[in-house]
N, C-alpha and C positions, 0 to 999 in steps of 0.2 A: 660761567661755564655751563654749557648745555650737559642734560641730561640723557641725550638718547645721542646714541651712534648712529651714523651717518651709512648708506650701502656703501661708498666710497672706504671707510674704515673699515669693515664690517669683516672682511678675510675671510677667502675659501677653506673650507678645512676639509678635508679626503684624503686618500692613500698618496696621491701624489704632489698634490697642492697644498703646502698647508703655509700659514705666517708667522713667521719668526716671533721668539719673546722677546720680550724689552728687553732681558737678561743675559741673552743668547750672546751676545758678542763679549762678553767679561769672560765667558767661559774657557776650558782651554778646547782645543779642537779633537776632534775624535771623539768616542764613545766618551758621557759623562758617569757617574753612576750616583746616583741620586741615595747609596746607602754606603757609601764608601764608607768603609772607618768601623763596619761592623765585622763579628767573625766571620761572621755566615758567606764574607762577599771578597774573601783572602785569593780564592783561584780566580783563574781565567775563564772570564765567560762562554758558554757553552752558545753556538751559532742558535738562530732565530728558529730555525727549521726545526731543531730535536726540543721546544718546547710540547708537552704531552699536549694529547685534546685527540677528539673524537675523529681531526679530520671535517668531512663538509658537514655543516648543522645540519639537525633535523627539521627542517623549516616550519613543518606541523606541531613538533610536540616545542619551537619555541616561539612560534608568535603565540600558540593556546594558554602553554605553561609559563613561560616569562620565569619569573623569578623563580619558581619551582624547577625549573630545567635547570637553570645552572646551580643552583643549590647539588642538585643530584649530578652535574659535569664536576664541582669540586671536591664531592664526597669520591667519584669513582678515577681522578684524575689527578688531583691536589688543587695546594695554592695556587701554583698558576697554570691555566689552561689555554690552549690555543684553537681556535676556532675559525673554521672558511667559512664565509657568508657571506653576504651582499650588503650589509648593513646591519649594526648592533641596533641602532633604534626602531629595525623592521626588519625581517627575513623576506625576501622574495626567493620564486622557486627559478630554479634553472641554475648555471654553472656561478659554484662563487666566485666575485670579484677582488676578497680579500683575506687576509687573514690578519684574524679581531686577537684580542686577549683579555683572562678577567684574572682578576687577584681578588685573594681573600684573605692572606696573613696581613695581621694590623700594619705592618715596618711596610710593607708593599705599598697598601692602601695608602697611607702617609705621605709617603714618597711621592704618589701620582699625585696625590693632591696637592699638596705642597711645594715641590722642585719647581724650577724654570721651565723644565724640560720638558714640561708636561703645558697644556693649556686645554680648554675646556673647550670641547663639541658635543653635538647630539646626533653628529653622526647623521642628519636627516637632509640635508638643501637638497636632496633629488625629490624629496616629495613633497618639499613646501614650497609654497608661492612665493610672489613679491610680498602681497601682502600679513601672510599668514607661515606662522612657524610649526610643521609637528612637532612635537614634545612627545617623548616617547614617556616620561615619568608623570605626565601631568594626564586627567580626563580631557581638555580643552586643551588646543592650541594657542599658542603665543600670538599678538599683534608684532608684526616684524619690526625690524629697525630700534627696538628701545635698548637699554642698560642690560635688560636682561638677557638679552639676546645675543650679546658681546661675545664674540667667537673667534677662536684662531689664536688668541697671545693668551702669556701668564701674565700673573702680577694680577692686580684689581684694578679694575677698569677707575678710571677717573671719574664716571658717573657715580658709580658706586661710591666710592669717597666722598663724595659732596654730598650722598645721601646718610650720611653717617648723623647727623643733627637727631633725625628722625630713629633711626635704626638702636641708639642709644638712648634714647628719650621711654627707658621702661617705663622708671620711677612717677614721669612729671603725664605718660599716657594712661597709666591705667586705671586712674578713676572714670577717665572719661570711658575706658571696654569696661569698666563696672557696671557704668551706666545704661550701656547701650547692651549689654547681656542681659540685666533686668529689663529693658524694652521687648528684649527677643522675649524673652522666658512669658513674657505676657500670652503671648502667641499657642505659648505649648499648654496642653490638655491638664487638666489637675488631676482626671481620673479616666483610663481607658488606653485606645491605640493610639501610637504614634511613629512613625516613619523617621527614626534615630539620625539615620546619616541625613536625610532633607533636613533636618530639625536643626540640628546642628550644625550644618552649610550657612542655613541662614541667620543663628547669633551666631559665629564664626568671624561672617562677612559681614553683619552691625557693627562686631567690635573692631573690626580690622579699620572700619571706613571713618571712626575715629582718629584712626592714628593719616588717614588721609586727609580728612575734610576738618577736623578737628569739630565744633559743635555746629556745623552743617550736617554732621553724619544723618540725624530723622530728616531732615531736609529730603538728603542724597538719596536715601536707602527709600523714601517712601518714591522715588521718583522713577528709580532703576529697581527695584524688586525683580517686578514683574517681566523682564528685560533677563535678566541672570537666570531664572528658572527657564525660559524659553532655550535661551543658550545652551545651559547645564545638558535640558533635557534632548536639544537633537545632536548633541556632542553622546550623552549616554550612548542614545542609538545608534547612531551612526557608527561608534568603535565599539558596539556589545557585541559582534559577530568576531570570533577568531580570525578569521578568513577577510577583515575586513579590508578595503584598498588605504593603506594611509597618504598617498598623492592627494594634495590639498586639492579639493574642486569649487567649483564656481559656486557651487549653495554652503560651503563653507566660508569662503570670502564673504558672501552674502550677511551669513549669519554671523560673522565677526563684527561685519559692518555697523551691526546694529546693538554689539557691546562696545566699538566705539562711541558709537552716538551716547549711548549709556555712560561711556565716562566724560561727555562734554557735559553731558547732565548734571555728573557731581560738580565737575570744575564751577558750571553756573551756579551752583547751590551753593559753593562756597566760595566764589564770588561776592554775591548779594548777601548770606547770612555770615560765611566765619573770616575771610578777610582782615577784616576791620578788627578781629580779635587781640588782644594784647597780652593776655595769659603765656606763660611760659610753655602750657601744653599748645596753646593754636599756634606759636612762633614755627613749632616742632614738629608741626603736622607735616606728611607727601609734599602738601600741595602749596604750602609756605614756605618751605625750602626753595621747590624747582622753582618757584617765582621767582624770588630772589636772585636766583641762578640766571633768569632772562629765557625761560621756556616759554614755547607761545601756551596758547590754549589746546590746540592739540600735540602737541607733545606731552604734555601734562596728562591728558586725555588717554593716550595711551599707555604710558606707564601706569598709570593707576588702573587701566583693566589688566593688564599684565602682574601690579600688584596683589587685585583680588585674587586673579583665578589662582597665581602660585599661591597666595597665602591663604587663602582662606579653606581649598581643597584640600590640602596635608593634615591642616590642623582638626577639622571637621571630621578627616578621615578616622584619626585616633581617637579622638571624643566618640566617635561614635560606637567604634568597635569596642570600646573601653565599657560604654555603658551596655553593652552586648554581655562583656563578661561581666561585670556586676547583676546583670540578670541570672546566669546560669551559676552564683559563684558566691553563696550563701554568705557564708562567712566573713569574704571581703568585704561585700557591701555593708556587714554588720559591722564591721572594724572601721569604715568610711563615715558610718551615719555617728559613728559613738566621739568620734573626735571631735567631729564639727556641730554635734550636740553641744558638746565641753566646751569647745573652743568659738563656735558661732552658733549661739541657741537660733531660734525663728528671731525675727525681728532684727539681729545684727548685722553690720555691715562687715561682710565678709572680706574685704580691702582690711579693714581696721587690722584685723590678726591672723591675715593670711601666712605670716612667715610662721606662726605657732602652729600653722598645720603640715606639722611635718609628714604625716601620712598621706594628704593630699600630694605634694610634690614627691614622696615617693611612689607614687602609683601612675604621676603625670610621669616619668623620668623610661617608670618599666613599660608604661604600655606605650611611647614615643617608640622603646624598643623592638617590645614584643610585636605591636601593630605599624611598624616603620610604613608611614603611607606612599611616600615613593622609592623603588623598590631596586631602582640603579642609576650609578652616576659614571659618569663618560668623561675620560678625555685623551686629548690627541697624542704622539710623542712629534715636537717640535724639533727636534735634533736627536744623531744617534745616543741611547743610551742603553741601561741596563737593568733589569729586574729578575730576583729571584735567581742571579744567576747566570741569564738568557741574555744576550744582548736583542736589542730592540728597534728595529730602524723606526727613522724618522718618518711619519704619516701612520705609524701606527694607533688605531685606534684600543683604549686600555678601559675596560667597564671594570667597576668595581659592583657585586652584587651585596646589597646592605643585607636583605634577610640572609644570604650564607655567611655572613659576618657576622652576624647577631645571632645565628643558627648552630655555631662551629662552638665544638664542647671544648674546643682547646683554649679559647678565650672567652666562652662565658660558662661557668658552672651550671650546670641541667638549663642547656637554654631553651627548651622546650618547654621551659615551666614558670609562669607567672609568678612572680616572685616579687616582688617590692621590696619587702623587709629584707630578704636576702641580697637583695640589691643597692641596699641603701647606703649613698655614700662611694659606691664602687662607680657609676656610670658618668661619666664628666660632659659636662653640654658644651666644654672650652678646647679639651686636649683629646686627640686620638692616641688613647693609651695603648699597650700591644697585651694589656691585660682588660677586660671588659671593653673591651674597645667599642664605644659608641657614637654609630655612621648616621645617624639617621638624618640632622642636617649638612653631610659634605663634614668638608674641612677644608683648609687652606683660605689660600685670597681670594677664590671663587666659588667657598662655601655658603650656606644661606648665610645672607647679612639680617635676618629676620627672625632668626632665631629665639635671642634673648625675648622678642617681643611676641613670637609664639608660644614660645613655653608660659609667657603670664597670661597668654590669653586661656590657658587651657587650664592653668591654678586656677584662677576665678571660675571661668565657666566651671569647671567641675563641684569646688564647694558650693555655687548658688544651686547648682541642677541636685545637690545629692539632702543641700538642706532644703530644700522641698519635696523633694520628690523620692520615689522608690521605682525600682525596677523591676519586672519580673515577665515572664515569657511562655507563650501559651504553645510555644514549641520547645522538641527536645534540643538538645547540646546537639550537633552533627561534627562531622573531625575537623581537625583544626584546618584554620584556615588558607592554610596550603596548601592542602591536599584538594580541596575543592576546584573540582576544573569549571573552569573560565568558558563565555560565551554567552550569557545570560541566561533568562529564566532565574531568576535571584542569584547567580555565580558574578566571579567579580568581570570586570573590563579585562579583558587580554591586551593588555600595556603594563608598564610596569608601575602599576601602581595599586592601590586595597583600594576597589569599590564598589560596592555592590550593585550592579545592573536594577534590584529591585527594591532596593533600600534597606535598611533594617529595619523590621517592624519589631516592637516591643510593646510591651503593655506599664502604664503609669500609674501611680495613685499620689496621694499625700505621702508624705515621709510620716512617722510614727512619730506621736510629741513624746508619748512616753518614756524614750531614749532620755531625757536629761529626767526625769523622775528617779531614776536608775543608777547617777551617776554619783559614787561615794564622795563625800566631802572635800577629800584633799586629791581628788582626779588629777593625775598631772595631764594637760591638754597632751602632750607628745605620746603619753600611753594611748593611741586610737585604737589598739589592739588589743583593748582589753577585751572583746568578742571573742578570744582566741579561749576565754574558760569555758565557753561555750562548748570546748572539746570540739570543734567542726573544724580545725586546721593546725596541724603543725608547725607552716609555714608563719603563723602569726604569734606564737610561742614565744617568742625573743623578747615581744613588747612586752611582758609580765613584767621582764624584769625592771621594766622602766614608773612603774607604780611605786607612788612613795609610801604608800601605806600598804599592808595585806588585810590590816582590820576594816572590815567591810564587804571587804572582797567578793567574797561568798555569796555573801547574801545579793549582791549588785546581782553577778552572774546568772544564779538563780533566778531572778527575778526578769531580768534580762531573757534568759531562756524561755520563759513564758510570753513574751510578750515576740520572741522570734516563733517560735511556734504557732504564735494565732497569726503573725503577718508574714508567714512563707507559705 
């Protein structure tokens, strides 16, 4: 079973043309409604036309603002909005061609994800080539034609399924992005500046090409580096102007051409070095799979650059912005260094007792949230149906905007506000609850299948970078990250995604050894919060109660206190 879709499958998807779901013929005819059976959906649906919205987009303040615009069309419109445009994955100016919709109450969201009714676009085949896809949520374009590119039906593509060996394989991959994180980490500064989000793009994409190449990955990575940053960098450029054209051109193809060849590179690398592997994690690699499957060398070739760029960009996005707030964000980072003091002094292997870091994974879970690196997800309606209410014809295109998801005080308590501990336990990486509901990877059968293996790349990475290192920043806090308009000059890409045009710079040193000096005898590792005596945050209060002992306490704190005060 090949792994990439063929242009022949591949189905037009637009306001007029779109391709049936696999599902679509079981159903009964006429309007379906993907929420039947709730109160909310007891009347008769209200016509397509008296859905609210602004009428035709502002073209300027939505290619600029992106996810901030409709944050602010759902605050001043509702859950569901209607909008004339020419394109959700791109506004062009002049008369619109359609009229879009976005949801933001969870039961909505769900439904587009999930129903038959629905199937997955990006809304973009007028501006991309043969060979090359816009992606409106990604910095980089897609190589056309793979798995992931799969457009026009529901259900999960078949490729996808036969990649499940891989997609599952957390447990038996992550010593090997252990490994290949402490490779990165070699790379980064012990003391001084360093460029956050580059830094973490590239152990990101070490640990990612792991789960590709399996112990090819130093192979891979020393061969294609140089190759990825070339890429990266005339992709930054090219979409860092608001105003930019997203119609794929000939130096883009150009320049894909040559992260193709970069993935023949890894194929060959692992080839000649992880091949012949018999371990349970090389079985379980990208690239051992699709073999198996009977993909040539370039088919392989291109899924695996289609693999980096989507995975290794999201993840890299969060880490970075993450370690942004841990610079401006005293207290946290106090509460981060004290666990994995506890829990992984220097010298441990942070795999061995990563599940005891319960504050790590609560801080990966809220900032996945709070920093969602791409920022909306799209898809079609395959047959008439219904939402909110509205009926909805078929070729409608349905965006769901994750930061007003994540933004909306009716489903997440002060979501304005970094929170971990308050969040702990509430945000599910499996189900879209209609209480905290958490978007950040999709849902449904065409939600990231990469998930599981993102989130652990971002456990590790995070405790090895926070047990060495410290953060702190020789600029102030500016407002939060939405509000920053878009365009460059350090603002982020106008797409929908967090990236900063000029990186994050921050400042590094050693992490403080004297944190475990500090630490009272019967520490329970899960109290990371014990920084919270510190009196420097309310939000980290809760964890007190998770100390087994108070005798000591005091004195920890104290002591503690001093040793925050000489290294803030």
């Amino acid at each position: 079973m090949h792994l990439l879709s063929t242009a022949a499958d591949a189905g037009t998807v637009g306001q007029q043309q779109v391709a049936g779901s696999a599902g679509s013929a079981a159903e009964p005819a006429g309007f379906c409604n993907p929420l039947a059976g709730t109160p909310k959906q007891e009347t008769a649906p209200q016509p397509f036309e008296k859905i609210p919205g602004p009428g035709a987009v502002d073209v300027e303040a939505y290619n600029a603002r992106n996810h901030q615009y409709i944050v602010e069309l759902h605050e001043k419109y509702g859950d569901i909005v209607a909008v004339d445009m020419s394109s959700m994955a791109r506004a062009a100016n002049g008369a619109p061609t359609k009229r879009v919709l976005f949801v933001r109450k969870p039961e909505m969201a769900k439904a587009v994800l999930r129903h038959s009714a629905f199937a997955k676009t990006w809304d973009a085949a007028e501006v991309s080539a043969d060979t090359v896809d816009y992606v409106h949520n990604l910095v980089q374009p897609l190589l056309a034609a793979t798995v992931f590119n799969k457009q026009g039906e529901g259900g999960a593509h078949h490729g996808r399924m036969a990649l499940r060996p891989m997609f599952n394989a957390v447990k038996q991959l992550s010593a090997g992005f252990a490994e290949q994180i402490d490779e990165a980490l070699k790379a980064w500064p012990v003391d001084g500046g360093i460029d956050a989000l580059g830094s973490c793009h590239d152990l990101i994409r070490q640990a990612l090409l792991f789960a590709i190449a399996g112990s090819a990955a130093p192979r891979a990575n020393a061969a294609t580096e140089s190759v990825f940053h070339e890429v990266m960098d005339y992709f930054v450029e090219r979409y860092s102007s608001s105003g930019h054209d997203a119609c794929a051109t000939a130096e883009d193809e150009a320049t894909m051409a040559k992260a193709m060849d970069a993935g023949l590179r890894i194929v060959q690398a692992w080839r000649e070095h992880g091949q012949s592997g018999t371990s349970e994690a090389e079985q379980k690699t990208m690239l051992a799979v699709m073999s198996e499957a009977g993909n040539s060398d370039e088919e392989m070739a291109a899924m695996v650059i289609n693999a980096i760029i989507a995975g290794a960009e999201a993840p890299a996005s969060t880490l970075a912005q993450f370690l942004q707030e841990l610079a401006f964000n005293a207290p946290l980072q106090t509460a981060l260094a004290v666990e994995i003091a506890a829990g992984a002094p220097a010298g441990t292997e942070v795999l061995d007792v990563l599940d005891k870091l319960t504050f790590v994974d609560d801080c990966v879970m809220e900032a996945l949230r709070f920093f969602a690196p791409a920022t909306l997800v799209q898809r079609v309606a395959v047959k008439p149906t219904q939402l909110g209410g509205y009926e909805v014809p078929p070729g409608t295109v349905v965006g769901i905007c994750v930061t007003a998801v994540h933004r909306d005080a009716t489903v997440h308590e002060n979501p304005w506000t970094f929170d971990p501990l308050g969040r702990r336990g509430k945000l599910n990486l499996q189900v879209l609850k209609e209480e905290d509901c958490f978007m950040t990877f999709g849902g449904g059968p065409r939600g990231c299948p990469g998930k599981n293996l993102g989130k652990m790349m971002l456990r590790i990475a995070l405790a090895k970078i926070v047990q060495r290192s410290e953060f702190y920043s020789n600029q102030r806090r500016g407002c939060d990250h939405l509000s920053q308009p878009a365009g460059g000059g350090g603002k982020g890409i106008p797409k929908f995604v967090e990236w900063q045009v000029g990186g994050i710079p921050l400042q590094i040193r050693p992490q403080p050894r004297e944190w475990s000096a500090f630490l009272p005898s019967r520490y329970t590792v899960a109290a990371a919060g014990a920084a919270a005596l510190l009196g420097l945050s309310n939000a980290i209060q809760p964890l007190l109660l998770e100390l087994e002992s108070a005798a000591g306490l005091s004195e920890w704190a104290e002591a503690a206190l001093g040793v925050h005060n000489v290294t803030n």
